[in-house]
DSSP file (Angstrom, degrees, kcal/mol; ACC not computed):
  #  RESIDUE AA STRUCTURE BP1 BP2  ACC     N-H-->O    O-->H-N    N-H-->O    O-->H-N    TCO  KAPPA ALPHA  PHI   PSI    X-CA   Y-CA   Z-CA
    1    1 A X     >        0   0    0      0, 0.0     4,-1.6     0, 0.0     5,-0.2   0.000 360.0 360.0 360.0 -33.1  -31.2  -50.6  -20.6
    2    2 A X  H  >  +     0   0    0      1,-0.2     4,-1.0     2,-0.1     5,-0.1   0.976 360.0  56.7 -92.8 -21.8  -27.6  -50.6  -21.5
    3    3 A X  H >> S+     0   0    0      2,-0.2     3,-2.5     3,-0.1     4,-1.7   0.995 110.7  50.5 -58.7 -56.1  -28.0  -49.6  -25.1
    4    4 A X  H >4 S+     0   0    0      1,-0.3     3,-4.7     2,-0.2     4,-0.5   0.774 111.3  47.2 -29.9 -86.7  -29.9  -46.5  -23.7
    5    5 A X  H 3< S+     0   0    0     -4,-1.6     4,-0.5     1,-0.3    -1,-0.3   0.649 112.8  47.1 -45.0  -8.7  -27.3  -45.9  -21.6
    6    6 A X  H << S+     0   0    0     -3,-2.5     4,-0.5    -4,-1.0    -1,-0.3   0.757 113.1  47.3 -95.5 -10.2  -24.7  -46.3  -24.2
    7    7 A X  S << S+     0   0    0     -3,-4.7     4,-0.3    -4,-1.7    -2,-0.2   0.605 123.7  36.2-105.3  10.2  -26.4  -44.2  -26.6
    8    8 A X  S    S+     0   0    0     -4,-0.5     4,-0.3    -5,-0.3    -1,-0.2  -0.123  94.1  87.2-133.9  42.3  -27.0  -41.5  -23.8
    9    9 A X  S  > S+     0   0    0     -4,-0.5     4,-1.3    -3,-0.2    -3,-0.1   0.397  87.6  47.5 -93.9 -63.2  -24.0  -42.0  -22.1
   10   10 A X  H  > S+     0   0    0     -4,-0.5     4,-2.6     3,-0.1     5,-0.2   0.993 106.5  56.9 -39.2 -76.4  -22.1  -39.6  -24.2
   11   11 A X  H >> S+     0   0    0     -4,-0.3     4,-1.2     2,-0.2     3,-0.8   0.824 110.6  40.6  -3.5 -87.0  -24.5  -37.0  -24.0
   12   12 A X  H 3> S+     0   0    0     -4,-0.3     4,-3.7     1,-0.3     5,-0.4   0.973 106.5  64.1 -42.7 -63.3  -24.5  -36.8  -20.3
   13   13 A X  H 3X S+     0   0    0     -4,-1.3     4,-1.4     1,-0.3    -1,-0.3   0.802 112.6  38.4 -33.7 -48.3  -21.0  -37.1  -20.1
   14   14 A X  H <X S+     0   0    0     -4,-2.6     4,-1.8    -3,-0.8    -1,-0.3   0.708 109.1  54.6 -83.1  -7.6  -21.1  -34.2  -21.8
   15   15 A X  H  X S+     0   0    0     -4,-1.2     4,-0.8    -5,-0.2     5,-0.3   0.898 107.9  53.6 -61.7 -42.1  -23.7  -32.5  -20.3
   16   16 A X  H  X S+     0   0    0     -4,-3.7     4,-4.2     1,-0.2    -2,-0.2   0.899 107.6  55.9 -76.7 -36.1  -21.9  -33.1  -17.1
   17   17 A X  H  X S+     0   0    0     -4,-1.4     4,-1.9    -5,-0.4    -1,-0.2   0.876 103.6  50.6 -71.6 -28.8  -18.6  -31.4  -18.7
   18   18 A X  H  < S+     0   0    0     -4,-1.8    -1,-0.3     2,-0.2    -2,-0.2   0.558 110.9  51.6 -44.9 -22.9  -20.0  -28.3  -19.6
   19   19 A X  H >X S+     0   0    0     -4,-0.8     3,-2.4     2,-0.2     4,-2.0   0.871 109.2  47.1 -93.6 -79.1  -21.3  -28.0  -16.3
   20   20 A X  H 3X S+     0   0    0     -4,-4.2     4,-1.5    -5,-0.3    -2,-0.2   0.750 113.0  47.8 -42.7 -32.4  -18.6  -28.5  -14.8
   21   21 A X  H 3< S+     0   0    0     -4,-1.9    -1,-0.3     1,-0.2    -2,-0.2   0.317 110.6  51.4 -69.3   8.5  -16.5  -26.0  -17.1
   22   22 A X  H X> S+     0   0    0     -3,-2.4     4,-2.0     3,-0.1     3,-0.9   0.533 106.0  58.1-120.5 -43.1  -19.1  -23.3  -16.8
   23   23 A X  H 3X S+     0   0    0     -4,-2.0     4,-3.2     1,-0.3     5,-0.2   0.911 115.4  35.9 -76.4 -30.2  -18.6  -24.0  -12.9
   24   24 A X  H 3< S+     0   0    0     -4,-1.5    -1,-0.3     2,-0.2    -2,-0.1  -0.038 103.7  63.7 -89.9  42.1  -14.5  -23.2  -13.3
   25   25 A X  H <4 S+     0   0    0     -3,-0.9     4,-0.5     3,-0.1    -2,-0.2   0.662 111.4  41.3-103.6 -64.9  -14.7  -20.8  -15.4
   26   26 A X  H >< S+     0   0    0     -4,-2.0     3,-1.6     2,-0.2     4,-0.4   0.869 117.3  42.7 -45.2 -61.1  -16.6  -19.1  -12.5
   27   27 A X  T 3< S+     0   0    0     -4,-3.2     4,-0.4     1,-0.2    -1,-0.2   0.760 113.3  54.8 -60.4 -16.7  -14.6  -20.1   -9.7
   28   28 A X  T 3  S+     0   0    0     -5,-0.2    -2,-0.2     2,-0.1    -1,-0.2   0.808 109.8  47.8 -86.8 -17.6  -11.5  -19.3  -12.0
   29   29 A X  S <  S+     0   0    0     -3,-1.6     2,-1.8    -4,-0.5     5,-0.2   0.717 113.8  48.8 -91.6 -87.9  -13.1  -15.3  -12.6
   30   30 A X  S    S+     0   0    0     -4,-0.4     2,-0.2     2,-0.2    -2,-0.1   0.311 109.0  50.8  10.5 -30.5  -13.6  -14.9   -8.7
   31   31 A X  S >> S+     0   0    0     -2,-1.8     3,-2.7    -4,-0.4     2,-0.9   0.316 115.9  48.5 -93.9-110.3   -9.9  -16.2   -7.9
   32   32 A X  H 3> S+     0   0    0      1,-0.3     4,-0.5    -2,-0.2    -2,-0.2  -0.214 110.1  42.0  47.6 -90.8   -9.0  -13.7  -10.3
   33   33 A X  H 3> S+     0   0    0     -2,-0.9     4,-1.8     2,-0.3    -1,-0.3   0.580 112.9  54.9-120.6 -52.3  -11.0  -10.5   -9.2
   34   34 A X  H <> S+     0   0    0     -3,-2.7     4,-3.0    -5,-0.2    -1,-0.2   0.850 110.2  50.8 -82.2 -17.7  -10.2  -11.1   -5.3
   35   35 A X  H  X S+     0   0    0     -4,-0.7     4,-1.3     2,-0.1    -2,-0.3   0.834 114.3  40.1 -89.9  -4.2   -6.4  -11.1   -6.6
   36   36 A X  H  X S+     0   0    0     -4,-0.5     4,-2.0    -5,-0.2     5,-0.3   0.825 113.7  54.6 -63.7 -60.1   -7.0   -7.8   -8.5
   37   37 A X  H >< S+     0   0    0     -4,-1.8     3,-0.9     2,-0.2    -2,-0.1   0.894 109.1  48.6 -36.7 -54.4   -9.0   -6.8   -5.4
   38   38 A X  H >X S+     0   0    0     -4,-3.0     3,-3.4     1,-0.3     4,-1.7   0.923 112.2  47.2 -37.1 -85.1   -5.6   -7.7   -3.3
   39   39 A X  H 3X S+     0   0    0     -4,-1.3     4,-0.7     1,-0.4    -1,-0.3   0.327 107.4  54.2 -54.3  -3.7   -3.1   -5.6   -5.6
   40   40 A X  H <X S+     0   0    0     -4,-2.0     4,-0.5    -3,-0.9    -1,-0.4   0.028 108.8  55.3 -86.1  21.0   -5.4   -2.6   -5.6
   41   41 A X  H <> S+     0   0    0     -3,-3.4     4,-5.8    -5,-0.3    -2,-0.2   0.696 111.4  41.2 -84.3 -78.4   -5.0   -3.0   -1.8
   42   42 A X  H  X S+     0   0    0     -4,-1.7     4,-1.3     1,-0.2    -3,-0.2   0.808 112.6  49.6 -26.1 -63.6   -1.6   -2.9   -2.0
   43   43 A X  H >X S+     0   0    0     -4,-0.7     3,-1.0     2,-0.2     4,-0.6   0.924 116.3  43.5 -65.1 -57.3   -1.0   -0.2   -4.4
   44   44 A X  H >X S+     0   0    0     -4,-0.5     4,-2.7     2,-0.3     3,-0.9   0.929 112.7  55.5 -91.8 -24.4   -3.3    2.0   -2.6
   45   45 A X  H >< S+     0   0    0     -4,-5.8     3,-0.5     1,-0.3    -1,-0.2   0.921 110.8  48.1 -15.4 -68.6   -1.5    0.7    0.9
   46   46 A X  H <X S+     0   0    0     -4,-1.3     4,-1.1    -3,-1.0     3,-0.3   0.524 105.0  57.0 -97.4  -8.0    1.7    1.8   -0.6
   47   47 A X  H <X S+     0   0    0     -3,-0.9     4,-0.9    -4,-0.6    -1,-0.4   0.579 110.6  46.2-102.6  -1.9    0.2    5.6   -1.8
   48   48 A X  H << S+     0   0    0     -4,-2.7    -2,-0.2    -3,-0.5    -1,-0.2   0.323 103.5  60.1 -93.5   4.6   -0.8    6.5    1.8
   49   49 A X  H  > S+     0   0    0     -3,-0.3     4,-1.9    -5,-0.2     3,-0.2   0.633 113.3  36.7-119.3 -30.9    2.3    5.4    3.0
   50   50 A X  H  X S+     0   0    0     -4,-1.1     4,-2.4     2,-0.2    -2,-0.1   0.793 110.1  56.6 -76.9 -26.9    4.1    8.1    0.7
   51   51 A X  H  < S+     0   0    0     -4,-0.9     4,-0.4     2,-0.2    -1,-0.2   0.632 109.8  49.7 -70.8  -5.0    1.8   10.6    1.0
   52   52 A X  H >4 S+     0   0    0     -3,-0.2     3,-1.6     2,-0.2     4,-0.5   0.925 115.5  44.7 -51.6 -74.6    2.7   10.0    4.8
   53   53 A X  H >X S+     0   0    0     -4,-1.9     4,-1.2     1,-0.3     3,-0.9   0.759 110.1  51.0 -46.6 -61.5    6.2   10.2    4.0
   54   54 A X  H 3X S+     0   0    0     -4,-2.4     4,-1.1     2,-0.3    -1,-0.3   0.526 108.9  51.7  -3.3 -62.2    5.9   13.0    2.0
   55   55 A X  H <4 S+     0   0    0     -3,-1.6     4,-0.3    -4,-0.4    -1,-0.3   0.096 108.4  52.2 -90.1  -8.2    3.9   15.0    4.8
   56   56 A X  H <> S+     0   0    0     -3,-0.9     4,-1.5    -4,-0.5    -2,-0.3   0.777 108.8  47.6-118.7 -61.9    6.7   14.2    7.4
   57   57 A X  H  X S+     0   0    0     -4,-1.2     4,-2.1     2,-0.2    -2,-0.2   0.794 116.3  54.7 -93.4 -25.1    9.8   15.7    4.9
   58   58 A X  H  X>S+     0   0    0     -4,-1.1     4,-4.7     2,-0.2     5,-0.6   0.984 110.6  38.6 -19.6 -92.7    7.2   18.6    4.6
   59   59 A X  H  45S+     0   0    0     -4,-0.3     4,-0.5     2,-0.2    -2,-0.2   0.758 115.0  53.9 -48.7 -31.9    6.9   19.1    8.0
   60   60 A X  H >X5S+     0   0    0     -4,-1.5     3,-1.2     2,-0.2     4,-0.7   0.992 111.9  46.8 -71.8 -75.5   10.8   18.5    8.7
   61   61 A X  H >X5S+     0   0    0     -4,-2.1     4,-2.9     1,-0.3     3,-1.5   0.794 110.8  49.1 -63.1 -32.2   11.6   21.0    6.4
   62   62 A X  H 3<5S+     0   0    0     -4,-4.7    -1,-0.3     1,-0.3     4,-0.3   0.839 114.1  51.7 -69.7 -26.8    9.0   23.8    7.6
   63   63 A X  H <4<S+     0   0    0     -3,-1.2    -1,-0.3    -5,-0.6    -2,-0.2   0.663 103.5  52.9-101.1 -15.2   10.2   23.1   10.9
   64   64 A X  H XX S+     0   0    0     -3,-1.5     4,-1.9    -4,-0.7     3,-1.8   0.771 111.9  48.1 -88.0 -51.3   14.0   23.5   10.1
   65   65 A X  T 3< S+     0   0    0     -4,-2.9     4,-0.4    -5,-0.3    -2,-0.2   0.493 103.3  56.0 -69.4   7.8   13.4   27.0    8.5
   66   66 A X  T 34 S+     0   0    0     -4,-0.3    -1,-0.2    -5,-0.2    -2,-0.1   0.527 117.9  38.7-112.5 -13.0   11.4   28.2   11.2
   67   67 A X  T <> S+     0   0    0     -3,-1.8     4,-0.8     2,-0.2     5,-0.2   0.930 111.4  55.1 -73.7 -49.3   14.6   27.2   13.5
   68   68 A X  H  X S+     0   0    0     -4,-1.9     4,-1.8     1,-0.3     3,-0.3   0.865 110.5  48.9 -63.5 -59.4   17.1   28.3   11.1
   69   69 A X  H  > S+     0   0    0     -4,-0.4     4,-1.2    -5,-0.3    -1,-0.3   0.856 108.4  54.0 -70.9 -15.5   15.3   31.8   11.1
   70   70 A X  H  4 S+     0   0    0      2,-0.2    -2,-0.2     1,-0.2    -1,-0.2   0.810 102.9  49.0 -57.2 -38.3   15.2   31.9   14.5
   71   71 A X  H >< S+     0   0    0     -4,-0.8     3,-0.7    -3,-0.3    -1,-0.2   0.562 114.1  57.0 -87.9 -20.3   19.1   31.4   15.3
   72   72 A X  H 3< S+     0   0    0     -4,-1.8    -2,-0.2     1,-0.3    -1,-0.2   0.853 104.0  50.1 -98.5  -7.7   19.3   34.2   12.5
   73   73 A X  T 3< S+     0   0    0     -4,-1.2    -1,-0.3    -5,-0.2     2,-0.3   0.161  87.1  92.2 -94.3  34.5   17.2   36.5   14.4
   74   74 A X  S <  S-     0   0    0     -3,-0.7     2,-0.1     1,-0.1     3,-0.1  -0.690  88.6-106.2-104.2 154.7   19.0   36.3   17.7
   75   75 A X     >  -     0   0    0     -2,-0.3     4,-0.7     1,-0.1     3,-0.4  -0.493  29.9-111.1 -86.7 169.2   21.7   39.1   18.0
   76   76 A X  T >4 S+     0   0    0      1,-0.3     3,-1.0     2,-0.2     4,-0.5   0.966 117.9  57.0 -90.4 -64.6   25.5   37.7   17.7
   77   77 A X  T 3> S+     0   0    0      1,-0.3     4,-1.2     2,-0.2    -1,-0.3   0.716  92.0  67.6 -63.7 -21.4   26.2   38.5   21.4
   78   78 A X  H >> S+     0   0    0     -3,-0.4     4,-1.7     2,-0.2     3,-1.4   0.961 108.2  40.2 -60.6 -67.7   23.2   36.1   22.5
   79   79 A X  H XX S+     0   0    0     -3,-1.0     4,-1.2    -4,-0.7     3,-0.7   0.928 117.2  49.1 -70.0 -83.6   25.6   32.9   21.1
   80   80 A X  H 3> S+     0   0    0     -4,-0.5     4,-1.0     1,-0.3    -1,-0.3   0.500 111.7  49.3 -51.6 -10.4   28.8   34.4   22.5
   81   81 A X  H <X S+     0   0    0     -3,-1.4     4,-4.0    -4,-1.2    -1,-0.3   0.902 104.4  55.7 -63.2 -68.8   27.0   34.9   25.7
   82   82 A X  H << S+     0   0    0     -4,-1.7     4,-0.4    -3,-0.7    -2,-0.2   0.571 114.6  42.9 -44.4 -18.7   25.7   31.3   25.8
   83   83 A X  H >X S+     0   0    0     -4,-1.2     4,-2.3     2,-0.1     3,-1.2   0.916 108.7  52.5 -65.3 -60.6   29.5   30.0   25.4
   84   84 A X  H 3X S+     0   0    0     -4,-1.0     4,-2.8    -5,-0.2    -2,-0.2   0.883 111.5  49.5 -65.2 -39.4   30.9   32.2   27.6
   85   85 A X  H 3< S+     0   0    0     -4,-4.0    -1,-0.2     1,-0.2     4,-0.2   0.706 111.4  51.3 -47.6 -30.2   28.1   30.8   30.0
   86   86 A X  H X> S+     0   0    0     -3,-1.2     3,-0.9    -4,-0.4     4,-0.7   0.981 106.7  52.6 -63.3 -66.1   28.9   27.1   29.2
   87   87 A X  H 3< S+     0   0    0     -4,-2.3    -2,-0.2     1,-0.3    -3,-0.1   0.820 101.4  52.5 -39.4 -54.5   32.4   27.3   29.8
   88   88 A X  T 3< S+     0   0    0     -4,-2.8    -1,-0.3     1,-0.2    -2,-0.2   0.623 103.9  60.3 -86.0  19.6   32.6   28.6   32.8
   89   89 A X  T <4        0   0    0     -3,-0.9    -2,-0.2    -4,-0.2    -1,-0.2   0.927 360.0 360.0 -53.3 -38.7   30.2   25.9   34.2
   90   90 A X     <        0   0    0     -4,-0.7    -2,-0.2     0, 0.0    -1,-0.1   0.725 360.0 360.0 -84.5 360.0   32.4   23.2   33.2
């Protein structure tokens, strides 16, 4: 019995390492592939969060010219009215 086992002792032993290296090799593409997964999270995280931004300095600016032209269409006496109205409240 123990000469068997000694001359199929190796063997296994290496049967058993292969198996086991075949079984991290797997677990080792899987950590992998969910940390890929992660950083294409991220990255795309971080492109909706500038095309947000982006869409807000848009909007700011449309919204400053549409003031800007406003105050230039008001007639000059309008603002010198609005002073003169100020003052004498206070």
């Amino acid at each position: 019995m123990m000469a068997l086992l000694l001359k199929i002792g190796p063997w296994l032993a290496g049967l058993v390492g292969i198996i086991a290296g075949l079984f991290m090799r797997q677990q080792a593409k899987t950590t992998q592939a969910e940390a890929a997964q992660e950083v294409a999270e991220g990255r795309q995280k971080v492109a909706e969060q500038s095309a947000a931004a982006a869409q807000a300095g848009t909007d700011s600016a449309k919204e400053r010219i549409h003031v800007e032209n406003e105050i230039a269409a008001r007639p000059s006496s309008d603002a010198a009215q609005r002073l003169r109205d100020r003052w004498s409240a206070d």
